[in-house]
C-alpha positions as CSV (number, residue, x, y, z in Angstrom):
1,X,-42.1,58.6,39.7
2,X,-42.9,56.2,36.8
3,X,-39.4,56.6,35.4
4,X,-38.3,55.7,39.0
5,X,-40.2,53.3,39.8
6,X,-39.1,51.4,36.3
7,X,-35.1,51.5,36.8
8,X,-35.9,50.1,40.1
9,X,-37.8,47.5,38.5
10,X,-35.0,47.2,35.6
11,X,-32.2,46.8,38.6
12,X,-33.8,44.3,40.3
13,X,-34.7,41.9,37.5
14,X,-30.9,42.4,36.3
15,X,-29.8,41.9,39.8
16,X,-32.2,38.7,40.1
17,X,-30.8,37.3,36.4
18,X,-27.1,38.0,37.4
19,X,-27.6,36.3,40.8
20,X,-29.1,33.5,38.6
21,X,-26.4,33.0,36.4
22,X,-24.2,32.8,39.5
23,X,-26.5,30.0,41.0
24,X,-26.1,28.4,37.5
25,X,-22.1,28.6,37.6
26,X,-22.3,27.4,40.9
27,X,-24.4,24.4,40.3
28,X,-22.0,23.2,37.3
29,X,-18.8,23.6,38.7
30,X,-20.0,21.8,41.5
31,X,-20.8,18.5,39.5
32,X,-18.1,16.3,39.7
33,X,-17.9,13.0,37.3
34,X,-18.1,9.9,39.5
35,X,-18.1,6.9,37.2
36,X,-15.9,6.4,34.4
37,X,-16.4,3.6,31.9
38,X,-13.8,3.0,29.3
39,X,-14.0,0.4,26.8
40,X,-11.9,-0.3,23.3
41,X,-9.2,-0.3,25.3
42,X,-6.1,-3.0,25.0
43,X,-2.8,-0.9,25.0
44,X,-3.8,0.8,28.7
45,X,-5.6,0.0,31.6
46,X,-8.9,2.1,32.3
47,X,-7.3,4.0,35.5
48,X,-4.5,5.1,32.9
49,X,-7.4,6.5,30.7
50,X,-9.0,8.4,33.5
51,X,-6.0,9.8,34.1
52,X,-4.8,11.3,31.1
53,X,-8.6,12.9,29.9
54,X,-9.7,14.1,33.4
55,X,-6.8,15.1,35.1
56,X,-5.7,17.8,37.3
57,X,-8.4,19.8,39.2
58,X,-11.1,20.3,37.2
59,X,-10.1,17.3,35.0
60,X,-13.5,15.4,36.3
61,X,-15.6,19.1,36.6
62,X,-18.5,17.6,34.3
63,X,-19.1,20.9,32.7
64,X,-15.3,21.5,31.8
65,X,-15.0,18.2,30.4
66,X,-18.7,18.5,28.2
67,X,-17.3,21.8,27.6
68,X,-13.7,20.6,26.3
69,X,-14.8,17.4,24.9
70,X,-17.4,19.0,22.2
71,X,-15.1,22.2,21.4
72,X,-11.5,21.8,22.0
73,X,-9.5,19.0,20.2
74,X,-9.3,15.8,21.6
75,X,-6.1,14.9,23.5
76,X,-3.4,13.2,21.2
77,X,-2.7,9.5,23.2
78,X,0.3,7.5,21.9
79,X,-1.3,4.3,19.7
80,X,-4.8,5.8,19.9
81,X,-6.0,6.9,16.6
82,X,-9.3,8.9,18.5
83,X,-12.2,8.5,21.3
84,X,-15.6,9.3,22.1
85,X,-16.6,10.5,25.5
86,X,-20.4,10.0,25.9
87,X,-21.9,11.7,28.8
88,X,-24.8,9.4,30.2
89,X,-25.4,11.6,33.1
90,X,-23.1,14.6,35.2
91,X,-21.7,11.7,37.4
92,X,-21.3,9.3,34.6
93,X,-19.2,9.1,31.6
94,X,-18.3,6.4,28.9
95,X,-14.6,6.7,27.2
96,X,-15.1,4.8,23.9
97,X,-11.2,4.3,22.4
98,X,-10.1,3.5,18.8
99,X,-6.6,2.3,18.7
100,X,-4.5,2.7,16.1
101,X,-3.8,-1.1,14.3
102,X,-0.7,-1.9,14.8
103,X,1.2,-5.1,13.2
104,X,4.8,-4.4,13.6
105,X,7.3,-2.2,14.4
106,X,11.5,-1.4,13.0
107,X,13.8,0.4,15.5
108,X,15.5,3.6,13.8
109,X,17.2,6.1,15.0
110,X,17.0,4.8,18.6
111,X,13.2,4.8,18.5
112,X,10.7,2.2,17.4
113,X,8.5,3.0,14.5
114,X,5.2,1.5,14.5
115,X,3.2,0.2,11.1
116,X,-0.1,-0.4,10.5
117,X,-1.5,-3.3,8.1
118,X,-0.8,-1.5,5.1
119,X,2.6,-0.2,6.1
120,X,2.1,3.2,7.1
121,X,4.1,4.4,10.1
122,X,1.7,5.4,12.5
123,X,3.4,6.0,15.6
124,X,7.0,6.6,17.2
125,X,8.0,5.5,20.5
126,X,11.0,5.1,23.0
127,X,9.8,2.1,24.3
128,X,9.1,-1.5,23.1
129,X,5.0,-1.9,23.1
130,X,4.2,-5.5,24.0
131,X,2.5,-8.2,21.6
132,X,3.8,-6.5,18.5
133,X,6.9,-8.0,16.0
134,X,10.0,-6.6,15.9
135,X,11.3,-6.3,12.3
136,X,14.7,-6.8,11.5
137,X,17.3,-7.2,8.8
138,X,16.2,-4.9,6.9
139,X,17.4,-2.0,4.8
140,X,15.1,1.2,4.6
141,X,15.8,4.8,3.7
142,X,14.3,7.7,6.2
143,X,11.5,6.9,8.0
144,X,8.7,9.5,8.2
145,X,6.1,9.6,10.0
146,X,2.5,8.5,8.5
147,X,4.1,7.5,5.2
148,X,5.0,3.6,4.1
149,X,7.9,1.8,5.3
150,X,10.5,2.7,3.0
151,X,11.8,-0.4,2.3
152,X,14.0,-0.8,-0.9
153,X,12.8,-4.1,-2.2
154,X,9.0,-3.4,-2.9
155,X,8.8,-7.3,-2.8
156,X,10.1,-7.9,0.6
157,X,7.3,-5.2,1.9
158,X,4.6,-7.1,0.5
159,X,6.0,-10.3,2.2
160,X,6.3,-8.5,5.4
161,X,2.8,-6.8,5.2
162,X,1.4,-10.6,4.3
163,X,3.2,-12.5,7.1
164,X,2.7,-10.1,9.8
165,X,-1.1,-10.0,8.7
166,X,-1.3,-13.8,9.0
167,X,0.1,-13.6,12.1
168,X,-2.6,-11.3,13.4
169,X,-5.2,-13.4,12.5
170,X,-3.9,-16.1,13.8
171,X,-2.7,-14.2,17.2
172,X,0.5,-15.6,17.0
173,X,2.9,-13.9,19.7
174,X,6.0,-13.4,17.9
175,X,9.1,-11.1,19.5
176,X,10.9,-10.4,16.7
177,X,11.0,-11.2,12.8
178,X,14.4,-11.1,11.0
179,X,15.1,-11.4,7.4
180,X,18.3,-12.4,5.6
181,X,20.0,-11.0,2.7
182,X,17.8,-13.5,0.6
183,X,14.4,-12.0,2.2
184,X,13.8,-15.1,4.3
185,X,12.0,-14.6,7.0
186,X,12.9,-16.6,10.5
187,X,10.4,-15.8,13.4
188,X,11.0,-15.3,16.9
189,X,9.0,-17.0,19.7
190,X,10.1,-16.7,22.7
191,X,12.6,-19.1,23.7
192,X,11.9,-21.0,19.6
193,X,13.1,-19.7,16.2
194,X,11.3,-21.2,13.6
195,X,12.6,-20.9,9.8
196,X,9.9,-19.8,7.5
197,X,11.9,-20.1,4.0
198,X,11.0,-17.9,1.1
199,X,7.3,-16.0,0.9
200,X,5.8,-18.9,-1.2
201,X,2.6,-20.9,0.7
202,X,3.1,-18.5,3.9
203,X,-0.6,-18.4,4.7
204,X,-0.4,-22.7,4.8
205,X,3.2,-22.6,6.8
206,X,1.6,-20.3,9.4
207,X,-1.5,-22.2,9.9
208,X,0.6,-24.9,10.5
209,X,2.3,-23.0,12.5
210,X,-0.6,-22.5,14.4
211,X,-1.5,-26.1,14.5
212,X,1.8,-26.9,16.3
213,X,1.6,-24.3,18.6
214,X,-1.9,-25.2,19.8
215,X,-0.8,-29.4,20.0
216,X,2.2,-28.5,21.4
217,X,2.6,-25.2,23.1
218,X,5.8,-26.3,25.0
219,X,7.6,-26.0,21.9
220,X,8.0,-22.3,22.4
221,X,9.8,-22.8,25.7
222,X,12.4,-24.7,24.0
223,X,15.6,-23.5,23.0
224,X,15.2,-24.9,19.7
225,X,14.4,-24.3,16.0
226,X,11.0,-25.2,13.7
227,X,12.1,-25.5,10.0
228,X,8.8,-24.8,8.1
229,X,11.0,-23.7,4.7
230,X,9.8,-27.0,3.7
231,X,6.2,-26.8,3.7
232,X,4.3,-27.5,0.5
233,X,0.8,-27.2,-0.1
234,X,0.6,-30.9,-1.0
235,X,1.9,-32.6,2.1
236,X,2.0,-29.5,4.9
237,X,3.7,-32.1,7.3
238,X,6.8,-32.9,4.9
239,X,10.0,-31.7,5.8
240,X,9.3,-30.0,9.5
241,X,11.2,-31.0,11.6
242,X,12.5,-29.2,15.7
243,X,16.1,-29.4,16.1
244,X,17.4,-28.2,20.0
245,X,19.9,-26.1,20.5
């Protein structure tokens, strides 16, 4: 009777725990994510976010995505180096994003190979990714992804890393950057070229660039060119002159 009476007892207490686990697995798949924040975000909008880390039909499940985000590997997003997802409640998440930095980019091999401030190729692409320089003119040996820019003239990559860094703090929009046989360098904005000369004062020419720019921003919506190979330290204004085209 005893013995009976306790595998009854045993049954029912694994029947109540099994029934409670259901409940459980119930209760979490049923928790959808309402609310997503994203912030960090420059390269894509925060509906493009939401779509590529919760999609599909349990994308916004908030115990698939706790679940994926603290044990599987985070998604790999073109120009994103990583990002957080922060969980401030089951209907609520933050996306935090940490984008790769970007200064410039060479076409090869018809894609477009991206470089960070110290010239490390960072990402590949098919398409052309707005507010970033296109470097051309020069000569390079195979690309490879996250290695340096294999530029021949060790020189030439140090002028590029320095211009295109000035640039950036300056948040100069230029299109494209070409360099001549000599290693000068003559930017690109939109409808203006201006001719930078040889590396020497480039941090003074582009703040004077700057300077123009921010007196006279119809400049760039000239067909025109902006000799700056003339600049000298000692009288920045020397020697610049805008010729139309």
């Amino acid at each position: 009777m005893r013995l009976r009476r306790f595998w009854r007892n045993h049954h029912m207490g694994a029947g109540i725990a099994v029934a409670a686990l259901l409940l459980a697995a119930i209760l979490v798949l049923s928790v959808h994510i309402q609310d997503v924040t994203v912030t960090g975000s420059e390269r894509y909008t925060d509906a493009q976010i939401e779509e590529l880390l919760f999609a599909g039909k349990w994308g916004k499940n908030a115990g698939i995505a706790y679940f994926k985000n603290r044990f599987r590997p985070h998604k790999q997003i073109p120009f994103v180096e990583d990002y957080k997802v922060i969980f401030h409640s089951p209907f609520h998440v933050e996306v935090i994003i940490y984008e790769k930095d970007i200064v410039g980019y060479v076409s090869y091999m018809s894609s477009y190979m991206y470089f960070d401030r110290d010239g490390i190729i960072v990402e590949s692409s098919g398409s052309k990714l707005d507010g970033v320089p296109w470097i051309t003119g020069l000569e390079f040996g195979q690309i490879v992804l996250y290695r340096p820019l294999p530029v021949g003239d060790d020189r030439i990559f140090g002028e590029i890393m320095n211009l295109t860094q000035q640039l950036s703090v300056y948040d100069i929009p230029v299109d494209r950057i070409q360099y001549d046989s000599k290693g000068q360098a003559t930017l690109f904005i939109n409808k203006m070229e201006v001719t930078m000369g040889d590396n020497a004062d480039i941090d003074g020419k582009i703040s004077t660039l700057n300077d123009i720019l921010t007196d006279q921003p119809q400049l760039a919506e000239i067909s025109g060119t902006l000799k700056l190979e003339n600049y000298t330290e000692n009288n920045s204004r020397a020697g610049i002159t805008f010729k139309k085209k």
